[in-house]
ZAMIFI-983275 format. One record per residue: residue in one letter; x, y, z of N, C-alpha, C in turn. Coordinates in steps of 0.2 Angstrom, whole numbers, padded with zeros to 4 digits, always signed. Example, Ala and Ser with C-alpha at 12.3 -4.5 7.8 and 13.67 -1.06 7.14 Angstrom:
# ZAMIFI-983275
a+0066-0028+0039+0062-0022+0039+0066-0016+0039s+0064-0011+0035+0068-0005+0036+0064+0000+0039
This chain:
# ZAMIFI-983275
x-0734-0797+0754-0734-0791+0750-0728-0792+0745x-0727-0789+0740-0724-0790+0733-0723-0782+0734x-0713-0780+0732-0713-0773+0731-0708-0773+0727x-0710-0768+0722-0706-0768+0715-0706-0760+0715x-0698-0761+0716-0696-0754+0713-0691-0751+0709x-0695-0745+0704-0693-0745+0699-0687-0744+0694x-0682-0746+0692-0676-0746+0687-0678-0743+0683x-0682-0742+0678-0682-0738+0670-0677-0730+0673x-0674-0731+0669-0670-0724+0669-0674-0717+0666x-0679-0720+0662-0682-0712+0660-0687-0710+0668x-0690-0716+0674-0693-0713+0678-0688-0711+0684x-0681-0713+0683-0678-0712+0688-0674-0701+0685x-0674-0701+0681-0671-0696+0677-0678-0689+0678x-0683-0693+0680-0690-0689+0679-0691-0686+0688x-0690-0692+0689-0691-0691+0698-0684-0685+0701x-0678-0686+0698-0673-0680+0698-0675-0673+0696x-0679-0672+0692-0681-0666+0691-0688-0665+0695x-0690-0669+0697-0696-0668+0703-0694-0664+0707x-0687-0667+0713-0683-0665+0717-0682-0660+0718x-0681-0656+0711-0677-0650+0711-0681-0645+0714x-0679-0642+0719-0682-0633+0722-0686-0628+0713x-0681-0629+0709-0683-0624+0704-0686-0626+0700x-0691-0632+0700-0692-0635+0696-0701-0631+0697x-0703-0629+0694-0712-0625+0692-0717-0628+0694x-0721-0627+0696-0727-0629+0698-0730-0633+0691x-0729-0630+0685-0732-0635+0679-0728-0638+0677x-0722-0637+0677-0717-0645+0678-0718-0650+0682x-0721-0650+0686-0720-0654+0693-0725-0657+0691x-0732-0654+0689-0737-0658+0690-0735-0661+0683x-0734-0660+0676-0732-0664+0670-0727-0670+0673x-0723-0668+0675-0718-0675+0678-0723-0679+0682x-0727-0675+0684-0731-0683+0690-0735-0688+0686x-0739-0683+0681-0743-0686+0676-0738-0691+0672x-0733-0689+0670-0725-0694+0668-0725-0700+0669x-0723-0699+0677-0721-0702+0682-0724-0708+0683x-0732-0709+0685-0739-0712+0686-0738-0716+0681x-0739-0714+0674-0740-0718+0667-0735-0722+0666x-0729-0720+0669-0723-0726+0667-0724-0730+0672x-0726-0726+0678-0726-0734+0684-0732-0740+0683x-0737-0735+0679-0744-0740+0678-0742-0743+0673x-0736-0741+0669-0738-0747+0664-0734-0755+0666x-0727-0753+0669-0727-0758+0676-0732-0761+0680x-0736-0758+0683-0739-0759+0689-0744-0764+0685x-0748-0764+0679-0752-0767+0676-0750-0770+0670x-0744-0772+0675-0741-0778+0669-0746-0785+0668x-0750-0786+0675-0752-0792+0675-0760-0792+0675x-0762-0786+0673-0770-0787+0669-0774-0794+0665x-0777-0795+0668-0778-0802+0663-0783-0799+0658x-0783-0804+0653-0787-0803+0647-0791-0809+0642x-0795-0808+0640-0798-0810+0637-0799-0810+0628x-0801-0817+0625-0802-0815+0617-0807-0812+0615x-0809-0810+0610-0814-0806+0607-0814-0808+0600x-0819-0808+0597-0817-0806+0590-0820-0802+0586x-0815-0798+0584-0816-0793+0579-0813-0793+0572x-0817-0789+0568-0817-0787+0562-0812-0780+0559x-0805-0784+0559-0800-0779+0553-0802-0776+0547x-0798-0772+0545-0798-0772+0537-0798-0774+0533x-0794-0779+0535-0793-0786+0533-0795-0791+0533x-0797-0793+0539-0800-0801+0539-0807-0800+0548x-0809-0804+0548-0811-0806+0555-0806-0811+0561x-0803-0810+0566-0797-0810+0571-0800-0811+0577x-0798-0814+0581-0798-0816+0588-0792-0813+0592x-0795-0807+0596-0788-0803+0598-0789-0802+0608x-0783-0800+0611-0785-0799+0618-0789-0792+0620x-0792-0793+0626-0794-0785+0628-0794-0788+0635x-0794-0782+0639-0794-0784+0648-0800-0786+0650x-0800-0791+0653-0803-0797+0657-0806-0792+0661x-0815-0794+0659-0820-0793+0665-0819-0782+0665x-0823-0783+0673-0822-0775+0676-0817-0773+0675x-0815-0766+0673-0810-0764+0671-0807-0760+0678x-0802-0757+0678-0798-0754+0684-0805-0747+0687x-0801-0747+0693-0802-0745+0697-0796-0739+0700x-0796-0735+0697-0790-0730+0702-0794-0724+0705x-0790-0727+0712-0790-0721+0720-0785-0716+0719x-0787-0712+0720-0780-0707+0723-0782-0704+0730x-0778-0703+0737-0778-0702+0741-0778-0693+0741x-0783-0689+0743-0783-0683+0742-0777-0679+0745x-0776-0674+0744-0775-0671+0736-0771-0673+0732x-0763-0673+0733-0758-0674+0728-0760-0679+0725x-0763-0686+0726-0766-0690+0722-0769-0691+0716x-0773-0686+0716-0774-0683+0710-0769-0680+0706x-0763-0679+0706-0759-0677+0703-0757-0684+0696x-0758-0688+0700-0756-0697+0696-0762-0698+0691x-0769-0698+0692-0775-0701+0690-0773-0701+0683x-0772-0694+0681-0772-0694+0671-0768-0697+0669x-0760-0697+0674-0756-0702+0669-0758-0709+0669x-0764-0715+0675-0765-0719+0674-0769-0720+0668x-0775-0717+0668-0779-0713+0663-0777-0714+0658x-0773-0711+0654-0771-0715+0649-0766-0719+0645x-0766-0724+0648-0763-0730+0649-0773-0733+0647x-0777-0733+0652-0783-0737+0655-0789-0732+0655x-0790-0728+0647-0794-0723+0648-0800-0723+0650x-0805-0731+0650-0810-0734+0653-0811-0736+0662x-0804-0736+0664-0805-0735+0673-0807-0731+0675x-0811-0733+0680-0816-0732+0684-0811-0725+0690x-0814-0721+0690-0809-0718+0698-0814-0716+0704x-0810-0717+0710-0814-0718+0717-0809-0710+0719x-0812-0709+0725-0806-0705+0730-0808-0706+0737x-0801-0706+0739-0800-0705+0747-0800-0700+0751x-0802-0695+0755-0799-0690+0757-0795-0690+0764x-0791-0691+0764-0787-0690+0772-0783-0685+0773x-0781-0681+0779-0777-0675+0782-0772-0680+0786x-0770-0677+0788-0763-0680+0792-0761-0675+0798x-0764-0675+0804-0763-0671+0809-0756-0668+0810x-0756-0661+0812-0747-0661+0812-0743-0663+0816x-0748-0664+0822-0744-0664+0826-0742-0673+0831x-0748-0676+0829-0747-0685+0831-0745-0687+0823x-0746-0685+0816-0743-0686+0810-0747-0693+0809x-0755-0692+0813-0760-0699+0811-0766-0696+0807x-0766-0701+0801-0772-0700+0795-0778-0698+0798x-0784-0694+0796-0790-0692+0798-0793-0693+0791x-0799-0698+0791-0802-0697+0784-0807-0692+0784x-0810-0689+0780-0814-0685+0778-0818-0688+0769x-0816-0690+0769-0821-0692+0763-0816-0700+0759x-0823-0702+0756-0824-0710+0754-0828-0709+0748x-0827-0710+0741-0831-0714+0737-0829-0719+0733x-0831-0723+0730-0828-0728+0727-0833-0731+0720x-0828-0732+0714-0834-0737+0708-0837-0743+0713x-0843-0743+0710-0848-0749+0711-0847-0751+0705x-0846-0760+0707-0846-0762+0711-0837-0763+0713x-0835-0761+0718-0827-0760+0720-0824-0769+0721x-0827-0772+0722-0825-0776+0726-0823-0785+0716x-0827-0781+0714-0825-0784+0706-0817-0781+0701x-0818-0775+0704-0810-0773+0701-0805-0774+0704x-0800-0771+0699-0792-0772+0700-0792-0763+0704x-0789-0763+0709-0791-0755+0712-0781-0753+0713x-0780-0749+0709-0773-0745+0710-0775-0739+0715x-0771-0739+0720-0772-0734+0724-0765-0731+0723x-0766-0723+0723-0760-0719+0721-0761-0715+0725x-0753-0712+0730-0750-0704+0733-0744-0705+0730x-0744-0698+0726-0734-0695+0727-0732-0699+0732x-0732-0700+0736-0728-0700+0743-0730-0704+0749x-0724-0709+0750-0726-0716+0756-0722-0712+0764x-0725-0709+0765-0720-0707+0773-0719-0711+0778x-0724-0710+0782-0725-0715+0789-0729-0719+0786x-0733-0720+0782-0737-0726+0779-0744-0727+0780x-0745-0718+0788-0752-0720+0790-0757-0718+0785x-0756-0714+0780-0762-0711+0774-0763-0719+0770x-0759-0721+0770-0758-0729+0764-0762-0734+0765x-0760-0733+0773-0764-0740+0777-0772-0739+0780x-0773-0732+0779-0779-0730+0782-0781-0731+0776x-0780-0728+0770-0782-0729+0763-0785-0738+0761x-0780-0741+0762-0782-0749+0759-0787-0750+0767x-0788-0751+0772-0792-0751+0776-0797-0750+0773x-0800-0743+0773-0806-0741+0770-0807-0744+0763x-0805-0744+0758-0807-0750+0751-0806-0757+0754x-0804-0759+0760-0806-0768+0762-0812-0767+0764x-0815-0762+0769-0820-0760+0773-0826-0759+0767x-0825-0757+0761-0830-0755+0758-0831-0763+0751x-0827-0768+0754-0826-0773+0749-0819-0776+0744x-0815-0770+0743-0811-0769+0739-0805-0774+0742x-0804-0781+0736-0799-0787+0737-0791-0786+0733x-0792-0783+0726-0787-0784+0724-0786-0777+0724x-0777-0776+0729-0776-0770+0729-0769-0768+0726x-0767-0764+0725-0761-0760+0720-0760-0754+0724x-0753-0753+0725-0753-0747+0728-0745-0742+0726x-0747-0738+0723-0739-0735+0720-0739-0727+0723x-0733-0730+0722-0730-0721+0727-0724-0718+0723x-0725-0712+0720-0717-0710+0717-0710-0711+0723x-0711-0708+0728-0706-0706+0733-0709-0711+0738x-0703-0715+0743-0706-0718+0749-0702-0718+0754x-0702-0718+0761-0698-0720+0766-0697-0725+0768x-0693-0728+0770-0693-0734+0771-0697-0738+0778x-0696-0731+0781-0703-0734+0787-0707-0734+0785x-0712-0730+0779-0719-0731+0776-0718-0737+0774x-0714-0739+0770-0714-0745+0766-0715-0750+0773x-0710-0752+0776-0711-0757+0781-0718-0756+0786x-0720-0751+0784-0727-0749+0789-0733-0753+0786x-0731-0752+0780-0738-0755+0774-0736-0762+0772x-0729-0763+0772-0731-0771+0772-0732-0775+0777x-0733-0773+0784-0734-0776+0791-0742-0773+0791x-0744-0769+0791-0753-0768+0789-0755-0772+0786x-0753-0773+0779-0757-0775+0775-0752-0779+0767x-0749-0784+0770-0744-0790+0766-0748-0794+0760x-0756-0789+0761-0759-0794+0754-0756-0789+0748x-0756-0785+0748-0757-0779+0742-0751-0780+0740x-0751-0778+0732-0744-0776+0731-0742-0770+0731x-0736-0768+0729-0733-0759+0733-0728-0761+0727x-0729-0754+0721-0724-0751+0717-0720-0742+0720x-0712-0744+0718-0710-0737+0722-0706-0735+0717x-0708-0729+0715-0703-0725+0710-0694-0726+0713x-0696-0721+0720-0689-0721+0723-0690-0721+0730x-0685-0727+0733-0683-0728+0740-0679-0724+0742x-0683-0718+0745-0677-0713+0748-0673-0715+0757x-0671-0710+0757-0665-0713+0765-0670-0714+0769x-0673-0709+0773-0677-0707+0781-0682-0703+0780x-0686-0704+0785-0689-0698+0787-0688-0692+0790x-0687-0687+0793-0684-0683+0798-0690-0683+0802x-0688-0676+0808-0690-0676+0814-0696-0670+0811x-0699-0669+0806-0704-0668+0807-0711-0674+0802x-0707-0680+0801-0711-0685+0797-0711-0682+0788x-0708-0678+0786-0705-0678+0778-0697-0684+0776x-0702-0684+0769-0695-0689+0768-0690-0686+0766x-0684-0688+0767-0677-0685+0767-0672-0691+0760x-0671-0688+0752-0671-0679+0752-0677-0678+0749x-0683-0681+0748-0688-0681+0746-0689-0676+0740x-0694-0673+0741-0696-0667+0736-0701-0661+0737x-0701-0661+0745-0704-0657+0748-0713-0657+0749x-0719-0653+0747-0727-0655+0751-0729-0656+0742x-0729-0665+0742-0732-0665+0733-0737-0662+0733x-0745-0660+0738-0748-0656+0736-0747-0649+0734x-0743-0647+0739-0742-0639+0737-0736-0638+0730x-0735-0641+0727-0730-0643+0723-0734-0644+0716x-0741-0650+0719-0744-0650+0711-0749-0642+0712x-0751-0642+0714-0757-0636+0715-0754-0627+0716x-0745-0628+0718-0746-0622+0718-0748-0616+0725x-0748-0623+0730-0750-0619+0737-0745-0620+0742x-0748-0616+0746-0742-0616+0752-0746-0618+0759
């Protein structure tokens, strides 16, 4: 597994105001949609492409477009959804699947509840996106499920991570790659990352 994590100062500058307690439920979710599209534009540096030729205003030209099936973005329910649009447009023609998993409170082990995925899955480039890499079991359960349903070439970005989720997901699963906004300290003794930014779904939605 390959883990690039992020420098650009405007996502590092974006994920600070994430953090913030005061920061609005429509800020939070604008900053994630932020957040998402600068890391995709990263994450999908290595899209391949192909020539085409098309007709300017000018003349007739042989120019690039992306190679084959086009993306495929997962988001891991709910907060995941929070990321989709920033990918979106970056990739307005990607395909999106969804995850659904809970996370029991008390063993803090994933439960799937729902699977869909583009057909055919196992032809695309599939980005999987959560806010947030904790213990790593939602991540790992996630790529599991998209190997299980065919899905080879995987991507997987997390604004905030732990560093146990991070080591957890490249000992799962050392095929994929893993982009990280920000490597925060720990986890604490209730499996939140520390100083994290608190429950990104209740954050992007507005719930408690």
């Amino acid at each position: 597994m390959s883990v690039s994590y992020m420098t650009h100062p405007l996502i590092k500058h974006k994920i600070t105001l994430l953090r913030k307690e005061s920061t609005t439920t429509n800020e939070f979710r604008k900053l994630v949609e932020e957040i998402a599209m600068l890391m995709g534009y990263e994450a999908l540096s290595d899209l391949q492409t192909e020539e085409i030729k098309i007709t300017t205003p000018i003349e007739e030209t042989t120019q690039p477009v992306i190679q084959g099936k086009k993306l495929a973005v997962v988001p891991i329910l709910r907060a995941g959804l929070g990321m989709v649009s920033g990918i979106l447009a970056l990739v307005p023609s990607a395909r999106v699947g969804h995850i659904g998993l809970y996370r029991d409170p008390e063993t803090h082990l994933p439960h799937e509840y729902y699977c869909k995925l583009p057909d055919p899955i196992e032809e695309r480039q599939i980005v999987v996106v959560d806010p947030m890499l904790a213990t790593g079991g939602s991540a790992i359960a996630a790529v599991d499920f998209i190997k299980k349903h065919g899905g080879q070439r995987i991507k997987f970005m997390s604004i905030i991570a732990a560093p146990e989720g991070v080591s957890a997901l490249i000992k799962a699963h050392p095929d994929i790659q893993l982009y990280v906004g920000s490597l925060d300290r720990c986890l604490n003794e209730n499996a939140y990352i520390c100083p994290g930014l608190g429950d990104a779904g209740d954050r992007i939605f507005g719930t408690k």
